[in-house]
SELUMPA-234647 format. One line per field, with one value per residue (C-alpha): x, y, z; residue number from 1; residue in three letters. Coordinates in pm, whole numbers. Example, Ala and Ser with C-alpha at 12.3 -4.5 7.8 and 13.67 -1.06 7.14 Angstrom:
BEGIN
xx	[1230  1367]
yy	[-450  -106]
zz	[780  714]
nr	[1  2]
rest	[ALA  SER]
***
This chain:
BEGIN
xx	[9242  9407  9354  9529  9750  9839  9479  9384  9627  9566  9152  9285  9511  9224  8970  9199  9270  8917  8796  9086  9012  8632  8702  8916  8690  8464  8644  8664  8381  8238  8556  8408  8078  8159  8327  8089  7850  8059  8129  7750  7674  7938  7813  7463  7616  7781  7451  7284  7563  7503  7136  7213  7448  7218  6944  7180  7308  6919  6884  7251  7147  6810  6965  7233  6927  6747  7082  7115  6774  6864  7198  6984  6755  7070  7193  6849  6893  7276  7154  6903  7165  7419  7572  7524  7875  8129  8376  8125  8144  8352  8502  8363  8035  7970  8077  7780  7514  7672  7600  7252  7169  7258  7594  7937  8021  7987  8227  8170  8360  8404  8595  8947  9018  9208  9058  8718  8878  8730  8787  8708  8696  8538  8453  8425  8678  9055  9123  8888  8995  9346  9151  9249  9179  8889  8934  9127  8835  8701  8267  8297  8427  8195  7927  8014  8081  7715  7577  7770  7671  7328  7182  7134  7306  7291  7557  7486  7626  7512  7185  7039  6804  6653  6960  7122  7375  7522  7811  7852  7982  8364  8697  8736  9002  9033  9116  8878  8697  8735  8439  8156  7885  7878  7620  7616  7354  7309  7072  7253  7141  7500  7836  7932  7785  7712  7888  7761  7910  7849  8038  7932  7859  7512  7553  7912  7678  7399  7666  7839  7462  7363  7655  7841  8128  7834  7689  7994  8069  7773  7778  8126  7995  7701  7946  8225  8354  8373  8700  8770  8493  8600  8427  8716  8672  8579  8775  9084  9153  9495  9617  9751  9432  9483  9557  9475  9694  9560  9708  9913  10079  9923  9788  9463  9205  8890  8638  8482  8838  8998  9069  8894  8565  8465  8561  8961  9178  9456  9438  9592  9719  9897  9630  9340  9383  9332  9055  8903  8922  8802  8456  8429  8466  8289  7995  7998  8100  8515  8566  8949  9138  9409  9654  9696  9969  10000  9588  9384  9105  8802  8792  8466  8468  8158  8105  7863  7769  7610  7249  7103  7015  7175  7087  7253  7580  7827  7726  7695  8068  8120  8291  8383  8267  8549  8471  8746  8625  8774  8827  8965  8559  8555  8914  8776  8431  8659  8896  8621  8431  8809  8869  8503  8565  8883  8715  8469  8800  8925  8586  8459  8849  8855  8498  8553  8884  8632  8391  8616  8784  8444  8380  8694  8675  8313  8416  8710  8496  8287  8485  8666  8305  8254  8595  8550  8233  8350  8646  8425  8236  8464  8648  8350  8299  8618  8602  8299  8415  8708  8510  8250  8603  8730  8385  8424  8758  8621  8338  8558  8558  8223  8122  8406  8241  7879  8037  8159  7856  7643  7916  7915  7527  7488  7238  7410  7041  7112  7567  7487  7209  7423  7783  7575  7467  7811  7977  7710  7834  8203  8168  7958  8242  8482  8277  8331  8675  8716  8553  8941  8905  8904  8675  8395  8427  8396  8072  7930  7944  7763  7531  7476  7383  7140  6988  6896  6767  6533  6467  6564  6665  7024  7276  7627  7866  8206  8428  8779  8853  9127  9418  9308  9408  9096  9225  8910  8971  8857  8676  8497  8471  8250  8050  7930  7871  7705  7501  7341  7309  7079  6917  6767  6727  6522  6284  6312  6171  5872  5750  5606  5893  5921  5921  6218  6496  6851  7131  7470  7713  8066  8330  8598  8570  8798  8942  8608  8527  8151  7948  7567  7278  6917  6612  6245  6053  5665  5558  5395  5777  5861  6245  6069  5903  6189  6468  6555  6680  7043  6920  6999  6706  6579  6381  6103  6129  5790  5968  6333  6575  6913  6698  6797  7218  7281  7233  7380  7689  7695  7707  7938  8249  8182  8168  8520  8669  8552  8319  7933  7584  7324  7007  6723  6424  6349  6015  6008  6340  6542  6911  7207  7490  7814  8149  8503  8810  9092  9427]
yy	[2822  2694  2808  3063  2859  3160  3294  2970  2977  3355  3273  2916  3170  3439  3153  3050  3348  3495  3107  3145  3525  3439  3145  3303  3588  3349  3129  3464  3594  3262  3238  3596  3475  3163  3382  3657  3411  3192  3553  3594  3314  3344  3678  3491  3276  3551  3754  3399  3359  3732  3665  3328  3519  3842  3593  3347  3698  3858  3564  3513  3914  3794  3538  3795  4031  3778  3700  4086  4074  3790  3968  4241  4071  3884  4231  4380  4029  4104  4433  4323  4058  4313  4611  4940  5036  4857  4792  4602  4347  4106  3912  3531  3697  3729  3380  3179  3486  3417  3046  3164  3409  3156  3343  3271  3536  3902  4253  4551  4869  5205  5537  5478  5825  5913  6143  5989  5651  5379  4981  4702  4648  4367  4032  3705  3607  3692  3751  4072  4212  4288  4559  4868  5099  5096  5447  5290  5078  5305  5313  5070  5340  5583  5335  5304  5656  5731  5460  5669  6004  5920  5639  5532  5514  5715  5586  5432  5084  4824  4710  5007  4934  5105  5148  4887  4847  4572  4544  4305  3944  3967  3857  3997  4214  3997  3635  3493  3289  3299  3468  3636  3825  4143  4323  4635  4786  5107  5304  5518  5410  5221  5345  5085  4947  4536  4398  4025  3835  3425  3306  3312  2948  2959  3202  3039  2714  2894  3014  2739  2562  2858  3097  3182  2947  2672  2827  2865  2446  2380  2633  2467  2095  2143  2334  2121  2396  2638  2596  2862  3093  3417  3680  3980  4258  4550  4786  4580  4401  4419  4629  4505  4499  4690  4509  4520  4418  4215  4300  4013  4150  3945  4075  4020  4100  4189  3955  4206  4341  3980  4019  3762  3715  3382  3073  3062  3255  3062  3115  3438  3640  4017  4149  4071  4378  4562  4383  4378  4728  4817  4610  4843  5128  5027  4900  4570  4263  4204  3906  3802  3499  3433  3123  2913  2639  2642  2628  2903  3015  3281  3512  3700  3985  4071  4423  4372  4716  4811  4849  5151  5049  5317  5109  4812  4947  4816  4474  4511  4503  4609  4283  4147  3812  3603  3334  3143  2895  2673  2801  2481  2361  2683  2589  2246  2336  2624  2332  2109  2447  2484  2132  2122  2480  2365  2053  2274  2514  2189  2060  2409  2475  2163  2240  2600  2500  2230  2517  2742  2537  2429  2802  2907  2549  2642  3000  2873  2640  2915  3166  2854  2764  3127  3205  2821  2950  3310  3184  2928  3146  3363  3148  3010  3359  3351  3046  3163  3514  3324  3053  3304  3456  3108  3048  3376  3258  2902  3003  3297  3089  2998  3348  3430  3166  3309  3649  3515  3328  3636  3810  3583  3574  3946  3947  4276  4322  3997  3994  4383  4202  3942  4184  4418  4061  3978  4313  4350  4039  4123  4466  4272  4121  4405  4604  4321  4358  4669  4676  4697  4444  4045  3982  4212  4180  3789  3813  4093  3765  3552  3767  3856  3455  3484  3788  3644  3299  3516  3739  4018  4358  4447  4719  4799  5068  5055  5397  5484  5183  5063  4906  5086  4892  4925  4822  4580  4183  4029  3769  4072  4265  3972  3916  4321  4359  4009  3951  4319  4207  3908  4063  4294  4028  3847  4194  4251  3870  3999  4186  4084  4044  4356  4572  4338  4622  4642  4840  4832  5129  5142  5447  5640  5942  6152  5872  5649  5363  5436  5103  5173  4893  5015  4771  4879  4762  4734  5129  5030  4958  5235  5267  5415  5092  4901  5024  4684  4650  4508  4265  3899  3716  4032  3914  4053  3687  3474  3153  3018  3261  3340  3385  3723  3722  3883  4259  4172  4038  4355  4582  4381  4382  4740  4866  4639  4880  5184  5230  5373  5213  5470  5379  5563  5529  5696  5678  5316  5205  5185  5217  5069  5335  5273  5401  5239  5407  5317  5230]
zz	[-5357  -5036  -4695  -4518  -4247  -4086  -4077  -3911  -3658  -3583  -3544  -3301  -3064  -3045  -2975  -2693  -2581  -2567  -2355  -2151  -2053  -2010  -1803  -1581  -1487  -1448  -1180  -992  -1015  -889  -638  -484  -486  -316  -58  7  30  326  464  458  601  889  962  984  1265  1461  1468  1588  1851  1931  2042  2180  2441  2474  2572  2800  2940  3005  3208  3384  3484  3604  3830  3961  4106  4246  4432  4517  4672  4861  4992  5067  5308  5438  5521  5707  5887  5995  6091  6333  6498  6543  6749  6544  6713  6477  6775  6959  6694  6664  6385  6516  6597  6160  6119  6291  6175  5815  5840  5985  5696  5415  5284  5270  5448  5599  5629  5793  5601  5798  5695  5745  5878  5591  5411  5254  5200  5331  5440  5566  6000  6039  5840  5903  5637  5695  5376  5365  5656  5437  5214  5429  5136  4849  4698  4427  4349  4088  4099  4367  4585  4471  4521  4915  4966  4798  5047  5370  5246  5107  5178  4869  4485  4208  3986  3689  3752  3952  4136  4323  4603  4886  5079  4874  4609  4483  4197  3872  4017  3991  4081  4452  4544  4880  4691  4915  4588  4218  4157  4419  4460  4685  4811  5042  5317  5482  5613  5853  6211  6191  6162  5885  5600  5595  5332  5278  4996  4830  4570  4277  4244  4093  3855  3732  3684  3507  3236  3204  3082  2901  2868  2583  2603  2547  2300  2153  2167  2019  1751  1661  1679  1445  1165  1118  851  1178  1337  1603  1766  2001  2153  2165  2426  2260  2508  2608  2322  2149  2454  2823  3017  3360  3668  4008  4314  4581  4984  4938  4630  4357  4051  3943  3562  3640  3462  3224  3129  2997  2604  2544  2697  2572  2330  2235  2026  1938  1583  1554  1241  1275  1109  1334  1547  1249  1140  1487  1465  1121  1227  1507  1279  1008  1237  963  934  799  617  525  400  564  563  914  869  511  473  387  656  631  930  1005  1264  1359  1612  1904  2050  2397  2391  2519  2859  3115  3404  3319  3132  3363  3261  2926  2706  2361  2184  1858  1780  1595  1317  1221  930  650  342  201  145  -109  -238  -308  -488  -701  -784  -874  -1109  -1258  -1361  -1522  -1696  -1812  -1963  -2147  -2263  -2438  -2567  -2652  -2827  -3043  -3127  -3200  -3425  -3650  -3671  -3791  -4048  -4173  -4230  -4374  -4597  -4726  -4783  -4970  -5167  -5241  -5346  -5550  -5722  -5789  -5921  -6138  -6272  -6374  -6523  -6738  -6836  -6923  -7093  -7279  -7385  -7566  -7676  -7886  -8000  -8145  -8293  -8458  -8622  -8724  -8887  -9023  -9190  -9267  -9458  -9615  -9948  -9958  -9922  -10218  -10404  -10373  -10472  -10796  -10912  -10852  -11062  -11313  -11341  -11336  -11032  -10902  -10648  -10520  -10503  -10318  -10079  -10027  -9952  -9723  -9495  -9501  -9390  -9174  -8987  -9007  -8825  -8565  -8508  -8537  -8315  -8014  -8054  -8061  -7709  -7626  -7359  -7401  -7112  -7201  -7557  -7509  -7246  -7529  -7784  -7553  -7441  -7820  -7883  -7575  -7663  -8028  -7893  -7628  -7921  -7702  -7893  -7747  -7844  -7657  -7695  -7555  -7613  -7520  -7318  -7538  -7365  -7035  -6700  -6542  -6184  -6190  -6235  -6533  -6332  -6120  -6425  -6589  -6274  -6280  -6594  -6643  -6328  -6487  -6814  -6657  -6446  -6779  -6964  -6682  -6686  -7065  -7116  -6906  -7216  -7570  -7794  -8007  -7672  -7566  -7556  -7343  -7373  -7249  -7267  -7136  -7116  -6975  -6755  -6588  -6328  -6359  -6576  -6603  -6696  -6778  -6838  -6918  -6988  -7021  -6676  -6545  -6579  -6199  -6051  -5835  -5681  -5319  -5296  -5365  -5155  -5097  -5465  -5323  -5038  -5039  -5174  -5319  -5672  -5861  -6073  -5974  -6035  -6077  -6158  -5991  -5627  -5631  -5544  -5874  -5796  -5427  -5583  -5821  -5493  -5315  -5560  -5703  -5313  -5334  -5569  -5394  -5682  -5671  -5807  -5914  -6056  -6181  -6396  -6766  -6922  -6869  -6839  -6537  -6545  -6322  -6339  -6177  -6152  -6041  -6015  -6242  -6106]
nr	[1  2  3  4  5  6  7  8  9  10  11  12  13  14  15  16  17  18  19  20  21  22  23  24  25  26  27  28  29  30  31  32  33  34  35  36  37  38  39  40  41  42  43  44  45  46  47  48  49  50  51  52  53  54  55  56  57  58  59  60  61  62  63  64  65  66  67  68  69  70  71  72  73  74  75  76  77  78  79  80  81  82  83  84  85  86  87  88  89  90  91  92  93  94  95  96  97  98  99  100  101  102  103  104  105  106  107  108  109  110  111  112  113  114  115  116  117  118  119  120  121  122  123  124  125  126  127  128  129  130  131  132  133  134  135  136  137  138  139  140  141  142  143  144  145  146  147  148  149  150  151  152  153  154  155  156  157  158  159  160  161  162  163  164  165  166  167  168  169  170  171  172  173  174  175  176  177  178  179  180  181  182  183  184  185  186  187  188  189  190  191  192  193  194  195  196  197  198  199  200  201  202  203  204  205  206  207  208  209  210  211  212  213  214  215  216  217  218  219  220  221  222  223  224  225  226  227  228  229  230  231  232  233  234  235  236  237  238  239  240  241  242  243  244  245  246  247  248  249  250  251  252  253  254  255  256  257  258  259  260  261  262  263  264  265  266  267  268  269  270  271  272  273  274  275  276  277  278  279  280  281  282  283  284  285  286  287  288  289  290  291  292  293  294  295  296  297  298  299  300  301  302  303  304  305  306  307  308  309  310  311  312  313  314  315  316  317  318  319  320  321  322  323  324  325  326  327  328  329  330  331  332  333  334  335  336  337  338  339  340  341  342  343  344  345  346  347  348  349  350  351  352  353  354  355  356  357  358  359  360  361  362  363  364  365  366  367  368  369  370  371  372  373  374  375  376  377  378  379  380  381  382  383  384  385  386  387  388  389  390  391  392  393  394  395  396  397  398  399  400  401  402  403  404  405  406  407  408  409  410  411  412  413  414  415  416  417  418  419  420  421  422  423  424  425  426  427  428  429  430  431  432  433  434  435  436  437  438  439  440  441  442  443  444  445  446  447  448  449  450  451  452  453  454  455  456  457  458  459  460  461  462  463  464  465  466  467  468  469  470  471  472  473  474  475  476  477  478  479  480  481  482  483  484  485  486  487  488  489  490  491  492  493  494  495  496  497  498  499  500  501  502  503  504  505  506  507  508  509  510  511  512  513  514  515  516  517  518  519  520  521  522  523  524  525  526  527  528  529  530  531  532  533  534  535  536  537  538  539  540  541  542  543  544  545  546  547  548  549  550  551  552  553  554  555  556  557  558  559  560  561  562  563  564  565  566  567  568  569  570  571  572  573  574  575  576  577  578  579  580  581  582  583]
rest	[UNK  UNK  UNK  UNK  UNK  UNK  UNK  UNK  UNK  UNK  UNK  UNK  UNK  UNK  UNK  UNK  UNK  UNK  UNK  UNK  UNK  UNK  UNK  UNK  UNK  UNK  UNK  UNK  UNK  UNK  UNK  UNK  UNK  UNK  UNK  UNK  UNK  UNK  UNK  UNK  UNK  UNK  UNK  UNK  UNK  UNK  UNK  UNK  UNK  UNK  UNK  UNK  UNK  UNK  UNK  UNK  UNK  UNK  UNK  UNK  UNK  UNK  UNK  UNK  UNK  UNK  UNK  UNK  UNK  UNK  UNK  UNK  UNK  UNK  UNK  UNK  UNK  UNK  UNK  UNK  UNK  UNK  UNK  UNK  UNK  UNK  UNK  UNK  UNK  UNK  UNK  UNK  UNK  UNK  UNK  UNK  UNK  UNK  UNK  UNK  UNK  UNK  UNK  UNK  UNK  UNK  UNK  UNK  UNK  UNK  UNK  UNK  UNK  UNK  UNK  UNK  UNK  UNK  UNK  UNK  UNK  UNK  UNK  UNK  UNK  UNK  UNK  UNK  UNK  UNK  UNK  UNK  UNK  UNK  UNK  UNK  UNK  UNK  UNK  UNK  UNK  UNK  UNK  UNK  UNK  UNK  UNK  UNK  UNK  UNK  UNK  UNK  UNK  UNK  UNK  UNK  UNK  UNK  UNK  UNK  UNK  UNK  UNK  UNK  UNK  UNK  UNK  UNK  UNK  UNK  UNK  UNK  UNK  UNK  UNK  UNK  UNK  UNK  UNK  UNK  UNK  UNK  UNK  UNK  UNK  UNK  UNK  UNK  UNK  UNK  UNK  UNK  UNK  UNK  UNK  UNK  UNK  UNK  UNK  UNK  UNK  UNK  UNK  UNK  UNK  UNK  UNK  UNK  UNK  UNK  UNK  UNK  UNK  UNK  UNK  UNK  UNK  UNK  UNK  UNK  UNK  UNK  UNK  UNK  UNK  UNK  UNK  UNK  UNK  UNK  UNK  UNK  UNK  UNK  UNK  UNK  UNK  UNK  UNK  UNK  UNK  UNK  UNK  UNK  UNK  UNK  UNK  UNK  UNK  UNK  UNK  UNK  UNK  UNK  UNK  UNK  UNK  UNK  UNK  UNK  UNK  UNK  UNK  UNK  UNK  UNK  UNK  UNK  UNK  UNK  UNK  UNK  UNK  UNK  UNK  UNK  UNK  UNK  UNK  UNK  UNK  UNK  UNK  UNK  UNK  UNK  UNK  UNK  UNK  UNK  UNK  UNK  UNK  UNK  UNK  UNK  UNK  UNK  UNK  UNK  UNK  UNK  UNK  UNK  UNK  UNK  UNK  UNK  UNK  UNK  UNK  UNK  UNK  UNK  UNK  UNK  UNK  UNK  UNK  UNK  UNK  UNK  UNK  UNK  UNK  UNK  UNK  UNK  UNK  UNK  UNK  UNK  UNK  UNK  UNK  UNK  UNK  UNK  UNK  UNK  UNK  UNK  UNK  UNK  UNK  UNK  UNK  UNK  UNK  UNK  UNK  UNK  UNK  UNK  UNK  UNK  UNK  UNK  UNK  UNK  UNK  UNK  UNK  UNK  UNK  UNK  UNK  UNK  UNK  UNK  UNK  UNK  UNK  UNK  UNK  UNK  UNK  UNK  UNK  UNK  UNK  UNK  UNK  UNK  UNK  UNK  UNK  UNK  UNK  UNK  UNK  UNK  UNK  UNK  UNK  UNK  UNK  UNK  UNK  UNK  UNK  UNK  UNK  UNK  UNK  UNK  UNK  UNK  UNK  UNK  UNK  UNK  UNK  UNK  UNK  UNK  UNK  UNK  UNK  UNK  UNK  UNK  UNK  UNK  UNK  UNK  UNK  UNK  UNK  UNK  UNK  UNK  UNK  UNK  UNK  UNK  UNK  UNK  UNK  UNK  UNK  UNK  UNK  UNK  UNK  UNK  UNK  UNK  UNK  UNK  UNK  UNK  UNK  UNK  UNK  UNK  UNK  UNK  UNK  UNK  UNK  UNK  UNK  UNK  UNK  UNK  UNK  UNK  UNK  UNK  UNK  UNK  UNK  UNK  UNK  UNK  UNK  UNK  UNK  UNK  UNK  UNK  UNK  UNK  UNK  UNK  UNK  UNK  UNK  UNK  UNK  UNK  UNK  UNK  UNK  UNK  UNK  UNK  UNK  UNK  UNK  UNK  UNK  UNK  UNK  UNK  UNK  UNK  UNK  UNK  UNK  UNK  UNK  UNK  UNK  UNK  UNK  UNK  UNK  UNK  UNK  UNK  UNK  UNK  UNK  UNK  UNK  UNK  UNK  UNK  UNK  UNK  UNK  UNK  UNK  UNK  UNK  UNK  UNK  UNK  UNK  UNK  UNK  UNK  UNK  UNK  UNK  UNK  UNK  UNK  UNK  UNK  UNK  UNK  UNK  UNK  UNK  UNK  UNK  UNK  UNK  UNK  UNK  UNK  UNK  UNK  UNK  UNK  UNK  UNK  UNK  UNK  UNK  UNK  UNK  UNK  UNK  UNK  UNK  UNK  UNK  UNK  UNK]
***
């Protein structure tokens, strides 16, 4: 029997198909894991950058009140040097007492007589004296106003002292630096509040060691896989920050309103607005790959919220740290998993295709050694039926012969002994053939031979199966009935000789062909404890045998033909009864 080229190629393409399939979800799976896991790790960083600039912040805010005090006492100094009447001071009067008190500089601010506004009247730099109005200043104004009505601040922002308040260092409204420091007295026994002001030199320095921008240069030099880092306003980001406009007409950002508040953002993608926002929302990190000039890039937006401490809000901005890193590094190590996975595909493939031509080649073999060994049988079986009827034939003159000489000697005991042996013989004969079919009639005649060499006592009966087609192979035919007729005469030699007894019966019914074998069995065997009967390897034999495949082989080809097996046990005997459906 050949093999089945089409069956091979079917089982190659499903092989394939199946690695191929399992191979890809496994590169990504493993290409999600990889990411998560960088998107992890990124997050990791932002939340280290996070308390790297909450820390550097805690003490840039430490340094900014020590500074307040200090403007403080540089105001109660002012205050001592000067006229409580603002118009008895004069603008190069605050320039020497600034110089004195250790600031870079000093304003006096009165009401402007309109309405509650007020400005500055004094000052010892030009530049202020331009801010004729502050009621646009937003806290700021309600700050002074507090200060003039009160004495003291209530508002939530700022540094509140005894008859002191002083606001966040910013960009001032006057141009006189880049950034200051402001810081404003009263205690109502003048008719203006000291305003004394330094630049913010100091605490400008402080960041710059210890501020975020560092921290954000050495975050990128020790992970060369981090490309960009940005801290995004969480207010004004993605929108046109509000401006402010100086006396002189030019416009000005307030520090804690800039976009971004520290690092870069050059790398910028339409989406990160989006994303920037959906952190917020979310309130965790957003991790996307993106492509930047033709390379693919993992951004990580992580949401920074205000802390819950009132008195310090104004200083404290909502932002969104940034993590731009490359995703080539993941590219690289899929690349490197793919190539190695696709080397196992082949490997695994040309293995899989040897395996399963081995298979289908020793199934094929089998089947072919079974089929060979049927068939020889089978054939042997035939070969003897029709040689007991030639020797029937040949010996038909001796037997003629015999006849006559009894004849002529008038031993009519003896010629009617010797007729009744010899018909007795011939309708042995007759009866196998008229079994009606070739290959049980010739495994009958061999299993008659066995059965007198094992001195076994065996009777069959075949009725009304005469030219039937029996839908069943010969070759299967001979394996049911024979592997049975074994298998009894395997229990049957188990027993003295004269209790040696199986039977085989075989007949029509209805649709059925109905195929019976009975042999007498050990009166302890018991069919509950045996409910293996059919299992592979099943055997009641001590020694040698068939190792127990015949009754499994029985099962397996009448189940074939949709047939049934029943056995059961008769004073003694037990009996396989099946049934197989004609065609």
């Amino acid at each position: 029997m050949r093999i089945n080229r089409r069956v091979i190629y079917i089982t190659f393409i499903i092989v394939i198909l199946l690695l191929i399939t399992n191979n890809s979800s496994y590169y990504w799976y493993a290409k999600s894991i990889l990411t998560q896991e960088m998107s992890e790790q990124m997050a990791t960083t932002a939340n280290q950058i996070r308390t790297s600039i909450e820390q550097s912040e805690a003490g840039a805010f430490f340094v900014e009140d020590m500074i307040g005090e200090q403007l403080r006492s540089a105001a109660i100094f002012a205050k001592t040097k000067l006229d409580p009447d603002i118009d008895k001071v004069t603008n190069e009067q605050l320039i020497p007492l600034a110089a004195e008190a250790g600031v870079d500089g000093f304003s006096l601010m009165k009401r402007s007589g309109i309405g509650d506004d007020i400005m500055v009247g004094k000052s010892s730099d030009p530049n202020e004296l331009t801010l004729t109005s502050t009621i646009t200043f937003g806290y700021w104004f309600t700050a002074f106003d507090q200060l003039m009505k009160y004495h003291n601040v209530t508002i939530t922002e700022g540094q509140k002292l005894p008859n002191f308040w002083a606001g966040i260092y910013e960009v001032p409204a006057s141009g006189t630096s880049d950034v200051s420091k402001f810081g404003y007295y009263y205690d109502g026994e003048t008719n203006y509040i000291i305003c004394v002001f330094v630049n913010a030199g100091k605490i400008k320095k402080f960041k710059d060691i210890i501020g975020a921008d560092t921290i954000v240069k050495k975050t990128l030099t020790s992970n060369p896989d981090i490309i960009e880092i940005s801290g995004l306003n969480g207010i004004t980001f993605g929108t046109k920050p509000k401006e402010y406009t100086r006396p002189n007409g030019v416009m000005y950002v307030s520090m804690y309103d800039r976009p971004v508040l520290f690092g870069t953002h050059n790398i910028v993608h339409v989406n990160d607005f989006t994303n920037f926002k959906r952190a917020i929302q979310d309130e965790k990190p957003v991790s996307v790959v993106e492509s930047y000039k033709g390379n693919p890039i993992l951004k990580t937006f992580v949401h920074v919220p205000i802390k819950e401490r009132v008195t310090d809000v104004q200083r404290e901005i909502p932002y969104v740290i940034t993590i731009v890193s490359d995703y080539q590094s993941i590219q690289k190590t899929l690349n490197d998993q793919l190539i190695r996975v696709a080397l196992i595909i082949v490997l695994f493939t040309v293995f899989s295709c040897l395996l399963v031509f081995l298979v289908f080649r020793f199934n094929t073999k089998s089947r072919e050694t079974a089929v060979q060994s049927t068939q020889e049988m089978y054939i042997q079986n035939v070969d003897l039926m029709f040689a007991t009827i030639r020797s029937q034939r040949h010996d038909f003159l001796n037997h003629v012969q015999t006849l006559y000489a009894l004849l002529t000697n008038g031993e009519k005991e003896d010629q009617m002994r010797y007729m009744e042996e010899l018909i007795e013989e011939i309708n042995e004969v007759n009866d196998i053939i008229r079994i009606g079919q070739p290959a049980i009639a010739a495994l009958i005649q061999s299993k008659i031979t066995l059965a007198m060499r094992t001195k076994v006592s065996f009777s069959y009966e075949f009725i009304g199966l005469d030219g039937l087609s029996l839908g069943v192979k010969s070759v299967d035919l001979v394996k049911i009935i024979g592997n049975l007729i074994d298998n009894a005469f395997d229990e049957a030699n188990k027993f003295p000789a004269e209790e040696r007894e199986v039977s085989v019966k075989g007949w029509k019914e209805s649709n059925d062909v109905k195929i019976s074998v009975k042999n007498r069995v050990n009166p302890s065997f018991n069919l509950e404890d045996d409910t293996d009967l059919f299992a592979i390897g099943y055997s009641t034999k001590l020694e040698g045998g068939h190792q127990g495949l015949g009754l499994p082989v029985v099962k397996e080809r009448v189940e074939y033909y949709r047939g049934t097996i029943e056995v059961t046990l008769e004073e003694g005997f037990i009996c396989f009864q099946l049934s197989i459906p004609m065609q």
